[in-house]
N, C-alpha and C positions, 0 to 999 in steps of 0.2 A: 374652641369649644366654650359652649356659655356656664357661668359660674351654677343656672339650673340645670344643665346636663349633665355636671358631675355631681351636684346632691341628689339627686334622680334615684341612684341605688341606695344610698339614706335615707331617703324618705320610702320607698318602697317596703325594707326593710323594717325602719321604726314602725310604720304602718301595717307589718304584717304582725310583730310582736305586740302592738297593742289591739289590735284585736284578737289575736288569741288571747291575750289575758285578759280580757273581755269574756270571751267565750271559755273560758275556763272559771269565771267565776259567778256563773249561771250555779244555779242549784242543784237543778235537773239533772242537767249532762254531764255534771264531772261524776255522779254514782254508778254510773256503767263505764266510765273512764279510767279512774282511778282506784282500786280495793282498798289496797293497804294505807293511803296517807289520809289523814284524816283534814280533807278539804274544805266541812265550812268554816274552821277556823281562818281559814286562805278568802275568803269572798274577798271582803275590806282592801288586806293589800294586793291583789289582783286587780282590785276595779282602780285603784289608786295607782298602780303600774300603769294598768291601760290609757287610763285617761291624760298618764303624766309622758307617756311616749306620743297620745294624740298629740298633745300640746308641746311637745318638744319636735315633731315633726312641723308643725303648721309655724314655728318660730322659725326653724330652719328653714322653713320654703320660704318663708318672707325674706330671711336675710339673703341668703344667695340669689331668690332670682328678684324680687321685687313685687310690691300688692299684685299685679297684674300674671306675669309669667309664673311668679311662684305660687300663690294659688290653683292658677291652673295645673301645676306640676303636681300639687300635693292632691288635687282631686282624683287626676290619673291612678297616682299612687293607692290613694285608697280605695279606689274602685278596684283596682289591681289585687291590693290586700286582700279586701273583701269575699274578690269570686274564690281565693285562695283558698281561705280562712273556710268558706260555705262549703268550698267542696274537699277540705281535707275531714271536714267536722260529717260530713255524710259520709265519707266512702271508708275512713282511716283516723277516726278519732285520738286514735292514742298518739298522731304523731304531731298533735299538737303543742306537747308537750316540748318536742325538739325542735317545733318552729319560735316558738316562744324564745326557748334557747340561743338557735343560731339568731333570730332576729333583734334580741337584745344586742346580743355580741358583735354581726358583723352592724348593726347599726350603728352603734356605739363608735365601733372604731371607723368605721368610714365616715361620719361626722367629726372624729376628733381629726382625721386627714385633712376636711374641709378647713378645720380652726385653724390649722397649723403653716397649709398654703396662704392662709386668708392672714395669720402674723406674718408669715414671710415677705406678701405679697405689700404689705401695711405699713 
């Protein structure tokens, strides 16, 4: 199995959590999302979550597959994100909230799995 088929679900993942923090730090849509937490204090580091999962995803995909396969990888990914992220933000807005969540989390740690075969492997 190639080193980009096992970041595949890291990248999918980092890529679904930044864009919902993305999409959560829209103006508009988090006032029919949210009541009680007072969100536009949250714009800034949301958009600064999102853009730093983009950019930690697109490093990942360089390192494990290479310019060529790992871009490709990470395009997937976030078209994957994408239709995700559009069609939970139509149908089921508030469970944005726990994609964010799980996709921090299992991103996080299935890239630290990456690190760790990639010391061992080193």
């Amino acid at each position: 199995m190639s080193a980009t088929a096992t970041s595949l679900p890291s990248l999918c993942l980092l890529a679904l959590a930044a864009f919902a923090s993305l999409y959560l730090a829209t103006q508009r849509r988090n006032l029919r999302l949210v009541r009680d937490i007072d969100l536009p204090r949250w714009h800034t580091p949301l958009r600064c979550l999102g853009w730093g999962l983009l950019a930690t995803a697109a490093v990942t995909a360089v390192i494990t597959g290479g310019w060529g396969p790992g871009l490709v990888a990470l395009c997937g990914a976030l078209t994957l994100a994408a239709f995700v992220v559009i069609g939970l933000a139509s149908y089921r807005p508030e469970g944005l909230l726990f994609v964010l969540a799980m996709g921090c989390t299992g991103g996080f740690w299935a890239l630290g799995k990456i690190v760790v075969s990639g010391i061992g492997a080193g």
